[in-house]
C-alpha positions, 0 to 999 in steps of 0.5 A: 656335636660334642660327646654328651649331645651323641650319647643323650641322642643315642639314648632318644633314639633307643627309646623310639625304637622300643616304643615303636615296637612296644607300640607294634606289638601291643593291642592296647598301646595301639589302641591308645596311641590311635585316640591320642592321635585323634585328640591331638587332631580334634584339639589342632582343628579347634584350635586352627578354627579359633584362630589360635594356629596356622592352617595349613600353607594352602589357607594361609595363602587363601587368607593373605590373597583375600587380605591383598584383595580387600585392601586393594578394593579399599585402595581403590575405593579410596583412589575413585573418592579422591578423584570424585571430589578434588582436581587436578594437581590437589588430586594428584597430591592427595593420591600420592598421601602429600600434606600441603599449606591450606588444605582443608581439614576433610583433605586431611582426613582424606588422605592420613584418615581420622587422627589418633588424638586432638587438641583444640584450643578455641580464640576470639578470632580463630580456632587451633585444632592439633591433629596426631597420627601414628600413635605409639606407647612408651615403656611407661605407657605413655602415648607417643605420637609419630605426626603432629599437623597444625590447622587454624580455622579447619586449614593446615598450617604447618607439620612435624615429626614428633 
């Protein structure tokens, strides 16, 4: 610590140490420090209640062991579908999130949910249907996507990295 940051911290702390006695010593500092006080813990409360700070560590950890609790119970939900609808080495592929040639298209959806966006183009004898997953924005604001998955007639048929 250089000699400019002691001198300016001896000054901070000379000026605590006559608040502290100007607050001891006057009924009405007391007096007003003690409803800022109050305010400041009305305004912390609210504002704790809305969302907008912290709680305190035990509800923080209460909110992040409930937050693990749901997406386990989701997870798990998840696990009994996958192994209600589908057999063998498909579950057990579905269960470990692989994409593989001639899955259907409800398979997809069952493993990387819902797409981002779609693109569909319509032939006579087929219908091409381009599933994005992991949707990102650009510095220009434009969409950017992590997966691409090809289907033809509602089977895939291929993925890649975009």
């Amino acid at each position: 610590m250089g000699f400019i940051e002691k001198f300016f911290e001896g000054i901070k702390k000379n000026q605590r140490a006559r608040n502290e006695r100007a607050l001891k010593y006057d009924p009405t500092l007391k007096k007003l420090n003690k409803n800022l006080e109050d305010s400041y813990e009305k305004l912390f409360a609210a504002a704790r209640e809305r969302g907008h700070l912290p709680g305190t560590p035990e509800e923080e950890e209460a909110k992040r062991k409930a937050a693990e609790a749901k997406k386990a119970e989701k997870e798990d939900k998840w696990r009994k579908h996958i192994n209600k609808e589908y057999e063998g080495e498909i579950a057990e592929k579905l269960l470990k999130k692989e994409l593989f040639i001639d899955m259907t298209k409800q398979m997809l959806v069952d493993v990387l949910g819902e797409p981002d966006d779609k693109k569909e183009t319509v032939f006579k004898n087929k219908v091409k249907l381009k599933y994005l997953y992991g949707k990102t924005s650009t510095s220009r604001g434009t969409a950017k996507y992590k997966t691409q998955v090809n289907l033809e007639n509602d089977l895939v048929v291929g993925w890649k990295d975009v």
